[in-house]
Each structure stands twice: as C-alpha cells, then as structure tokens.
C-alpha positions in Angstrom: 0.0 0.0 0.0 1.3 3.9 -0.8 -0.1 6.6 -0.1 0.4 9.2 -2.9 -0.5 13.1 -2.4 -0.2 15.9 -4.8 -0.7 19.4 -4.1 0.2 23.4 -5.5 1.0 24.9 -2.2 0.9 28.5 -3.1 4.7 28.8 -2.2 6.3 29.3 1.5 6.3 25.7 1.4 8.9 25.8 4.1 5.7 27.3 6.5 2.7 25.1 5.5 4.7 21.3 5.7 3.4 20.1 9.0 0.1 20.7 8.0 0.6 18.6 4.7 2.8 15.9 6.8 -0.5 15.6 9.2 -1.8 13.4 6.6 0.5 10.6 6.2 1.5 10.6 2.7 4.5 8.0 1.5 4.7 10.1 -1.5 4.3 13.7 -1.6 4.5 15.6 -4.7 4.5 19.7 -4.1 4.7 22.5 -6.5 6.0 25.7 -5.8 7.9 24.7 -3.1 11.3 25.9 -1.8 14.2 24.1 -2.6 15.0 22.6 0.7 18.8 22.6 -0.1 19.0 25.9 -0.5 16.5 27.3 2.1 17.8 28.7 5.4 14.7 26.7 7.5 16.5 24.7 9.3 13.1 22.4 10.4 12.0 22.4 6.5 15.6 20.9 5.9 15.3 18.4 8.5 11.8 17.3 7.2 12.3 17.2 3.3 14.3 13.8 4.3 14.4 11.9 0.9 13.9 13.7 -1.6 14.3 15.6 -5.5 13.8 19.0 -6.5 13.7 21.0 -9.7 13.1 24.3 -11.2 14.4 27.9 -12.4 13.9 29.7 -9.1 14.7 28.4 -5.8 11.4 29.8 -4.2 9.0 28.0 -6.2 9.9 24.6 -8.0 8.5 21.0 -7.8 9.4 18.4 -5.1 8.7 15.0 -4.6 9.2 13.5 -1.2 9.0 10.5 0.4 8.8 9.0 4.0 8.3 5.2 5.6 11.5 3.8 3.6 10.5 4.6 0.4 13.6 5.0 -2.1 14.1 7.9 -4.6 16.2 8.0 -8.0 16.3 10.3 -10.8 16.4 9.7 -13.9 18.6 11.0 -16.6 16.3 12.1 -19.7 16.7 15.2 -21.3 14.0 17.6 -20.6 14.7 20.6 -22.0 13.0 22.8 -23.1 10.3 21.3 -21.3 8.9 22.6 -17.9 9.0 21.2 -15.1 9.2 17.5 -15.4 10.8 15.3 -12.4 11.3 11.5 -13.7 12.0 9.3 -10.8 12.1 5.3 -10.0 10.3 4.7 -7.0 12.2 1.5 -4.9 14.1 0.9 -8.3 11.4 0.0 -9.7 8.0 2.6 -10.5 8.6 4.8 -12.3 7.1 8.4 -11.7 6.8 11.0 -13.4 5.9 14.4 -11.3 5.0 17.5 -12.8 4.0 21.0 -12.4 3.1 22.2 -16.1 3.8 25.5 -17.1 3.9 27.9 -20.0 7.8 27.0 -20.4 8.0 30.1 -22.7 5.9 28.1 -25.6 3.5 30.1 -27.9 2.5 26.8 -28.9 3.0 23.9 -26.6 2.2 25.5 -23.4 1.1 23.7 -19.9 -0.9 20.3 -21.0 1.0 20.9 -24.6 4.2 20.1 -22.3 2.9 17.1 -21.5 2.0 16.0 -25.1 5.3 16.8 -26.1 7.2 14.9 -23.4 5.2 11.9 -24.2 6.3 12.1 -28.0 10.1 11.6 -26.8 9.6 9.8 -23.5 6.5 7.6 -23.9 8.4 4.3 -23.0 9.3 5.6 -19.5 5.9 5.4 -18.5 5.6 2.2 -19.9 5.6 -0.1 -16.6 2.4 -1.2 -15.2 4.2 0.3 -11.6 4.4 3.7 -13.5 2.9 7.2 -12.4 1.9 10.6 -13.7 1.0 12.6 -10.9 1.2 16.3 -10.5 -0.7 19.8 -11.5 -1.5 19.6 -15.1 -2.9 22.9 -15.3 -5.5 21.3 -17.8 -9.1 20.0 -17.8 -10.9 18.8 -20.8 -13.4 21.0 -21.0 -10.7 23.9 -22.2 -10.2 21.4 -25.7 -9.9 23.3 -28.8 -11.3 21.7 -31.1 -8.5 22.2 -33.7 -6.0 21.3 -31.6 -4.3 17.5 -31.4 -2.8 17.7 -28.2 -5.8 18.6 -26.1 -6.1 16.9 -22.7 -8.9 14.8 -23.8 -5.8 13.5 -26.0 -2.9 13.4 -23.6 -5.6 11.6 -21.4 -6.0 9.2 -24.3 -2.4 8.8 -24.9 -1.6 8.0 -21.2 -4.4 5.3 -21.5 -2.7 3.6 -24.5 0.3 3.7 -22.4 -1.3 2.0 -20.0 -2.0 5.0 -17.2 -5.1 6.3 -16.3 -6.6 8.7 -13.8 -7.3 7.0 -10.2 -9.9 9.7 -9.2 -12.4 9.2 -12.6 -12.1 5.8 -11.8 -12.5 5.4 -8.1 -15.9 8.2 -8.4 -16.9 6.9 -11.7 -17.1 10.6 -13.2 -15.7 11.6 -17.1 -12.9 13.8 -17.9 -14.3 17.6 -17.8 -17.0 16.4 -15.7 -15.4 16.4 -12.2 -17.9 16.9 -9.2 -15.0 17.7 -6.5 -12.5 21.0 -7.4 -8.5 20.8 -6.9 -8.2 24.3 -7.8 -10.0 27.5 -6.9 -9.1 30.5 -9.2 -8.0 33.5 -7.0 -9.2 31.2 -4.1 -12.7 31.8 -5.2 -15.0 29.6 -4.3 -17.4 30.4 -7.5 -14.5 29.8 -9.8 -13.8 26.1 -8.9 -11.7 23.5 -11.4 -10.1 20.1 -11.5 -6.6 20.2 -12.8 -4.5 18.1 -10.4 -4.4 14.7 -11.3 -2.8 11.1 -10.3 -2.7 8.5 -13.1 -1.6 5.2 -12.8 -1.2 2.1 -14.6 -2.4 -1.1 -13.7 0.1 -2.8 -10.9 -2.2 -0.2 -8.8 -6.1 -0.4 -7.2 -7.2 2.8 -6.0 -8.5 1.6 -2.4 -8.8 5.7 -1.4 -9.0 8.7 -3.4 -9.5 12.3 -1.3 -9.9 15.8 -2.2 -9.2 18.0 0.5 -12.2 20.8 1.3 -12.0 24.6 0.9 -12.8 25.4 4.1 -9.5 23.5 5.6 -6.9 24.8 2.5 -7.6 27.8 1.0 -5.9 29.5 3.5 -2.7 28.0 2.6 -3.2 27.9 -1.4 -6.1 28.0 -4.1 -5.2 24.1 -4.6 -6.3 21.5 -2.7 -4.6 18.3 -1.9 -5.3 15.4 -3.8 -4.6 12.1 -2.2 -4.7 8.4 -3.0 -4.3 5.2 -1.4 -3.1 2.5 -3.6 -2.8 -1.2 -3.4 -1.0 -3.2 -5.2 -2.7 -5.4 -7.7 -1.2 -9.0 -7.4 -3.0 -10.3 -10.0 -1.0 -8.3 -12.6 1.9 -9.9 -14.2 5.3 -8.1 -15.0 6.6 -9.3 -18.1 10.6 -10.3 -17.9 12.7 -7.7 -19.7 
C-alpha cells in the first residue's frame, strides 16, 4: 500500500509542511515549493528527508518527497525545453513522473502541450504497469480546442494507450471535464472552482482511497487543494521479464 498526495501549495512551502505531513502521505508531490537545499529553515531541511527537487527559481519549483522507507532515483532524460518534469524510480522500480506544467516560454505547446510533447520523446518511461503521472497539469478537458491534437482529452487518451489512467475518474466513476470535486479555486474563489491536479496510474495499482481536500481546511494555505490516494498493489498483474 502507498499513499500518494499531490498538491500546488501556493509557495512558502517551508511554512505550511506540518500541515501537509499531518496526513500521512508515503509520497508527496509539491509544487511551488522551496528548494529545501537551499532554504535557510533549518526544520524544512530536517523534514524534506528523501527527496528531489527542480526548477528555475529556488522559491518555487517542484518536489517530490518520500517517507516510511520509500527509495528515490532520478532519472537521466533530457527535458529541456520542457517545464517542469521530475522522472523518478520509486524502490528501483515505479517509475514516476511528477510534474508542475507550465507555460515554459511556448506560444504553442504551453502547460498540457508540455505534456503531449514529453510523451512524444519519452512515452516508453511510462511504460511499466508500476508507473505514475502525478502532479498539476494545469488542464481539464473542458478547455479542448477543437482544432488542436494535443488537447487533454488526447494526452488523457495517450496516457491510456500507455497503459496509465486517472485513479480519481475511476474510483468516483465521473468523465474527464465532468469532475464533481475542485482541486483548484481560481483566485481562491470559491465560484470559480476546477479540477486540474491529477494522479494516473497504470495497472500494478487499485485505488483503495482517493481524497480531495475541502476549501474550508486549505484555501488559506493555497487555491489548490490536496489530492490524495491510497493504492494497493494489484497481485493479480503480471510483469513481463525484460
């Protein structure tokens, strides 16, 4: 069983972390966070433990920590231009990809367009039925263009041929673009909710748990709210021999 969370913390990451540790996460993937390494809280240093960290400013990047044993290792692709992408193995052996999309300075290919385009070059790494995507995609399908091939709707079905898909349309049976429970509250407006935080998963993994944390707890520490699921290994699936 892991216990995998996701969530945009607004920055100051360094002053919100015992609230987020609170839940028990194994996994914990953070955007705009501080990079512990180079932050001058000694407590946040202590706590980051295991972990990876990238982006362009030390104040707000994307981490991906982990706690009861858990082993971390990055992997060496080449991501650039692309923003920001952290490949990891998991135990030697999962791979994970965490993300924070952004607009990586593409008139073209911004935010889920990142995605699209890091699955053109790096589709294989995801190929494990132990992988993850899990992060803040900054997407939902119901912003498709319609004359545009890399819409979510077609990342989404990209993922799927590569054998990931999303653990919280699953567990609460609901259809891309037609979420019932917000990650993301624009200005931290509660009229202006969305879904674009996201955990997908191939199929080593059962969803057992999949929780959205409530307004009325977070938004005074970030218009995201965590998005957390439990998940059980499937024994049932077979790993083929390489």
């Amino acid at each position: 069983m892991i216990k995998v969370l996701t969530w945009n913390c607004n920055g100051a990451f360094r002053k919100k972390w015992s609230t987020i540790a609170d839940l028990g996460a194994d996994l914990l993937i953070i955007q705009e966070c501080e990079d512990p390494s180079m932050s001058s809280d000694r407590a946040y240093q202590e706590w980051a433990g295991v972990h990876h960290w990238t982006g362009l400013n030390k104040s707000r990047g994307l981490g991906v920590f982990a706690r009861n044993g858990l082993m971390l290792n990055r992997v060496p692709i080449f991501l650039d231009p692309l923003e920001l992408f952290l490949p990891l193995l998991i135990d030697d052996k999962w791979p994970l990809l965490a993300t924070w999309t952004k607009q990586a300075n593409s008139p073209t290919f911004g935010y889920i367009g990142q995605v699209w385009k890091f699955l053109q070059s790096n589709r294989e790494f995801l190929r494990h039925p132990g992988a993850m995507l899990v992060g803040d995609l900054n997407s939902n399908a119901k912003w498709d263009v319609w004359d545009r091939w890399w819409n979510h709707t077609d990342v989404v079905n990209d993922l799927a041929d590569t054998g990931l898909r999303s653990v919280y349309h699953e567990h609460f049976w609901e259809a891309q673009g037609q979420e019932q429970k917000p990650t993301f509250y624009m200005q931290r407006k509660l009229n202006k909710p969305h879904h674009i935080d996201y955990v997908f998963c191939g199929s080593l993994w059962t969803a057992r748990d999949v929780e959205i944390g409530s307004p009325e707890d977070w938004l005074q520490l970030s218009d995201h709210m965590p998005l957390i699921a439990t998940l059980e290994l499937n024994s049932k699936v077979v790993i083929a021999a390489a």
